[in-house]
C-alpha positions in Angstrom: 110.8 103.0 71.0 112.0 101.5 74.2 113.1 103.3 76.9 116.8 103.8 78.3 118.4 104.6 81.5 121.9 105.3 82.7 123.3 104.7 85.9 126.7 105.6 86.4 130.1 106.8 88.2 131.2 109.1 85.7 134.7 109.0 84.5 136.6 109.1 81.5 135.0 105.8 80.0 131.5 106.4 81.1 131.8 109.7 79.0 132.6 107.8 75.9 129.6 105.4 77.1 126.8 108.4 77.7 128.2 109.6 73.9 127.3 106.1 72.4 124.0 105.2 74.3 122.4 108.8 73.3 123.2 108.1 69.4 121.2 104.5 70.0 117.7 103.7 69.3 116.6 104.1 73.1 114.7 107.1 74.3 116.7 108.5 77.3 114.4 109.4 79.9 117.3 109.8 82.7 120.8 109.4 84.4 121.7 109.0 88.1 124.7 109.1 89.8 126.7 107.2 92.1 129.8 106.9 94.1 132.6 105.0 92.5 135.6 106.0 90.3 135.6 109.3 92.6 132.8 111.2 95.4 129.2 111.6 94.3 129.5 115.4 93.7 132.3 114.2 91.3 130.6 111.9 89.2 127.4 114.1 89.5 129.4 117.1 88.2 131.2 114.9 85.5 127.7 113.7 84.2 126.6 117.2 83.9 129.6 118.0 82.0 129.1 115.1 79.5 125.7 116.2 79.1 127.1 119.5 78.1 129.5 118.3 75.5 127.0 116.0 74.2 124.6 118.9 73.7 122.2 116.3 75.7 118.7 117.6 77.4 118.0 114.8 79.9 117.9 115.2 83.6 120.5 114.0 85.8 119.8 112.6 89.4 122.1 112.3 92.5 122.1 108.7 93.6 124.0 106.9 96.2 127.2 108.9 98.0 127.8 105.4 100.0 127.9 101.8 99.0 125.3 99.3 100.7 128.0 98.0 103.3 131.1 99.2 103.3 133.5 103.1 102.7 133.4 104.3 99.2 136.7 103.1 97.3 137.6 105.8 95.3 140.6 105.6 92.7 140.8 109.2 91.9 144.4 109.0 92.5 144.3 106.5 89.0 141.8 108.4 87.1 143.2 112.0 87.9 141.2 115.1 89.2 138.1 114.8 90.0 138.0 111.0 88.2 138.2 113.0 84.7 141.7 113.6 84.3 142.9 115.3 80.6 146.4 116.2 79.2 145.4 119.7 78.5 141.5 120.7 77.8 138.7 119.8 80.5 135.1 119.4 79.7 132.9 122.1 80.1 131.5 123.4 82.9 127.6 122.6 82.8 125.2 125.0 82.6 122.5 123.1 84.2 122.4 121.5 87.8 121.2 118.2 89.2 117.4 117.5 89.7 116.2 118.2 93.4 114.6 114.6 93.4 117.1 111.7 94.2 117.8 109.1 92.1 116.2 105.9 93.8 113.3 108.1 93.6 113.1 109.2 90.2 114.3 105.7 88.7 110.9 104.3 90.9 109.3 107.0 89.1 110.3 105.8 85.6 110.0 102.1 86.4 106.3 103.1 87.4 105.6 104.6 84.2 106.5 101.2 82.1 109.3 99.1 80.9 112.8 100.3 80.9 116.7 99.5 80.1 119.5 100.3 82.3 123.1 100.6 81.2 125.0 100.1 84.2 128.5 101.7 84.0 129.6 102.0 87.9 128.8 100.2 91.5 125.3 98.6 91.6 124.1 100.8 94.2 120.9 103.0 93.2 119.7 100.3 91.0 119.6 97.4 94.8 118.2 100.0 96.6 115.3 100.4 94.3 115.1 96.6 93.9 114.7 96.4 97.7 112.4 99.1 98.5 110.2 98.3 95.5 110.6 94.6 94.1 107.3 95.0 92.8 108.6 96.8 90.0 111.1 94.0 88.8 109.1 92.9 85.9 109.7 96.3 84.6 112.9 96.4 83.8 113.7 94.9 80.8 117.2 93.9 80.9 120.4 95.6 82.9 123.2 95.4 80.9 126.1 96.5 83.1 130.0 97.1 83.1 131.5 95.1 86.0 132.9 92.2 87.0 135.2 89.9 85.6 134.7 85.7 84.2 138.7 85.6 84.4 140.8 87.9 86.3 140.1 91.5 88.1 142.1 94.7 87.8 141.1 96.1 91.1 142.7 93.2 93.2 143.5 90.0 91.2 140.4 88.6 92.0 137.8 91.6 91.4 136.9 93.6 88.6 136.8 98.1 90.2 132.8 98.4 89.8 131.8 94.9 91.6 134.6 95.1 94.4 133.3 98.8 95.0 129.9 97.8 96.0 129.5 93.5 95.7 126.4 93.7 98.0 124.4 95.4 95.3 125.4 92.8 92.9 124.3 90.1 95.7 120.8 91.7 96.3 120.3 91.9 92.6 121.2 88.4 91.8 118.9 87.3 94.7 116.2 89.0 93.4 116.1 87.7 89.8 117.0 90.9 87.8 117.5 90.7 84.1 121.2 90.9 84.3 123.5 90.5 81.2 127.3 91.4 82.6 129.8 93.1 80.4 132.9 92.0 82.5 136.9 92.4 81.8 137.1 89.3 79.8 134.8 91.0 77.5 135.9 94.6 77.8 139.8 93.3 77.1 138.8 92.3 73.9 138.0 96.2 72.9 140.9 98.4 72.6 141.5 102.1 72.3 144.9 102.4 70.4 147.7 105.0 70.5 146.2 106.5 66.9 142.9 106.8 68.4 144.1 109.9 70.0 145.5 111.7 67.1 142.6 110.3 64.6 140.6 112.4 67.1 142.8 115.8 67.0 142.6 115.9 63.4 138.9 116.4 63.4 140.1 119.9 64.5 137.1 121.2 66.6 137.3 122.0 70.5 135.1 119.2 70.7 137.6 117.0 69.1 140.5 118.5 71.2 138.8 117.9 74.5 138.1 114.7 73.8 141.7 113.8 72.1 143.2 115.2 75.5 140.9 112.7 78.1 141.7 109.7 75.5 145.4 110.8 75.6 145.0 110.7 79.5 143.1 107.3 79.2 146.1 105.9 77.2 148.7 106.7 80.1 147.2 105.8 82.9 149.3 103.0 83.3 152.2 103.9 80.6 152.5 107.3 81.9 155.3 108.3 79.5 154.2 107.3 76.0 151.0 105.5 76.5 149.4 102.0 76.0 146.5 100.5 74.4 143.7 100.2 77.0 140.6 98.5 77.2 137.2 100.1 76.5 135.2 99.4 79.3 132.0 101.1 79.9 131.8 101.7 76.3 131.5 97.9 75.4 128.1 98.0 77.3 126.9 101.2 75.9 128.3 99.5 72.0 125.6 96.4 72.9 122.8 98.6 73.2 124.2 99.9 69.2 125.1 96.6 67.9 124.6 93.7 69.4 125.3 91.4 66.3 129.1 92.4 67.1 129.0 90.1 70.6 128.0 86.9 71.6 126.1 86.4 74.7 125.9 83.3 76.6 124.0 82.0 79.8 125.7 81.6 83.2 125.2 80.8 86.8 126.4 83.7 88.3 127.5 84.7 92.2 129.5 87.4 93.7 132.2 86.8 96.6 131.3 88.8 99.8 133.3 87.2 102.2 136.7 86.4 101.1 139.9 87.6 102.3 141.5 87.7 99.0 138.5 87.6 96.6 135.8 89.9 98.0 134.1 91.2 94.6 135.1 88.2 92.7 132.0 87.2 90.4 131.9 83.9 90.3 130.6 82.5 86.3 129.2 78.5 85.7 129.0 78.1 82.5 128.4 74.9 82.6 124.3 75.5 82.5 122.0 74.1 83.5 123.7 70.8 84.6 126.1 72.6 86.8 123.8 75.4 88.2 120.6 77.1 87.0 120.9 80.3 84.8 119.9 83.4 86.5 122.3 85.9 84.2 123.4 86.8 81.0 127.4 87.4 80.3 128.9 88.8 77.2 131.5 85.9 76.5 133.7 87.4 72.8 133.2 91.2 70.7 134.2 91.9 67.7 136.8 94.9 69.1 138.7 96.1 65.7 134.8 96.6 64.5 133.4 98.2 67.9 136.0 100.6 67.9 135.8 101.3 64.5 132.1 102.2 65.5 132.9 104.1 68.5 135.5 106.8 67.0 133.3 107.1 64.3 130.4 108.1 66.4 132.9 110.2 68.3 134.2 111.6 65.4 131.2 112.6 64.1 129.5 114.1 67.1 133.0 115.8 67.3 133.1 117.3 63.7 129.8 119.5 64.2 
């Protein structure tokens, strides 16, 4: 069974994403943490709570509380308190506490030990540090399938998908170096909506589980429509749904570079997909899903993890 691990900025999406990746095939051997939807202790505490709900015994590590070259940029003030915001019922508090090591660390420490997946859900961070302090250790990892960036538009600026403008350094080193990348960006993630009924479908399950997580999805729903909600796309989830079914997208080649310099279009990643005769591949990007049947997947592992 192949090994998984998840590297993320926990928030309401990443939740949903942790949820779906522990019900796949993978073995997860560990999580880290980074700066990105809201401060390190943040998304480290929010992981731990997720772990908690999910009844999950996997250690968690503290990664990165800094991008590579710039300020963290935070959007708690979108996402609500402490990046988790809920209409009513938080998560619970976790009973365990981050691992003493760090994360760059103990993700060397798991590379060393063999071949591994990373699911990507936040800025790039951890996972360019530990490609440039040990690049030796590239050919062991298998693929990183990450949440970020955009082949059309952004939602952070016009130009950048959140994740990629965040950090679009650790992007750059990890293009340079030749990872395994395959990107699940907003034109994919736009394709796979959670709908208004998705939050009642949820409540009717009945269990505190069910109402903690109808309350974040209700949250989810308004952050833009504050009043009576909006369908929203599914981001970090789509990534996480990949690892589960990845007959449900279709995958296609691409020349791939991130913007670091541009007044208006720092974080913009940059797709050719006109390969090879336009640029050599060096990344993978999910181009369509099938999003009625991914979220049809998704609520019902929810549901079901919900209904115990």
């Amino acid at each position: 069974m192949s090994r998984l691990w998840i590297d993320c900025d926990t928030g309401f999406d990443d939740l949903v994403a942790i949820g779906l990746a522990c019900r796949s095939d993978y073995t997860l051997v560990g999580i880290s943490t980074v700066v990105g939807n809201t401060t390190l202790d943040n998304t480290t505490r929010n992981t731990l709570a997720a772990c908690e709900l999910f009844g999950l015994d996997v250690p968690v590590y503290r990664g990165a509380a800094r991008p590579l070259a710039q300020e963290p940029q935070t959007i708690e003030g979108l996402l609500g308190e402490g990046g988790m915001g809920t209409r009513g019922k938080k998560l619970p508090a976790p009973k365990w506490q981050a691992e003493k090591k760090n994360a760059i660390c103990a993700l060397i420490n798991a590379l060393e030990e063999g071949p591994l997946t990373i699911l990507a859900t936040g800025p790039l961070t951890n996972l360019a540090m530990v490609v440039n302090l040990r690049p030796d250790l590239l050919d062991n990892i298998e693929s990183i399938v990450f949440m970020g960036g955009s082949a059309t538009t952004g939602n952070h600026t016009a130009a950048a998908e959140f994740n990629t403008f965040a950090d679009p350094e650790s992007l750059s080193v990890l293009l340079s170096a030749g990872a395994p990348l395959t990107m699940f960006g907003l034109n994919l993630t736009r394709q796979v909506m959670i709908q208004l009924h998705h939050e009642d479908d949820m409540r009717k399950v009945g269990t505190e589980m069910a109402e903690i997580l109808a309350d974040h999805i209700g949250f989810y729903l308004r952050l833009v429509e504050k009043e009576n909600g909006k369908p929203m796309a599914l981001h970090d989830p789509s990534a996480a749904a990949y690892l589960l079914w990845p007959e449900l997208f279709e995958i296609a080649d691409t020349h791939m570079e991130v913007e670091l310099a541009g007044t208006h279009t720092r974080g913009e990643t940059v797709c050719e997909m006109r390969v090879p005769r336009k640029g050599e591949p060096n990344a993978k990007l999910a181009v369509t899903a099938q999003g009625e049947k991914i979220m049809e997947k998704v609520m019902e592992i929810l549901t079901e993890t919900a209904a115990k």
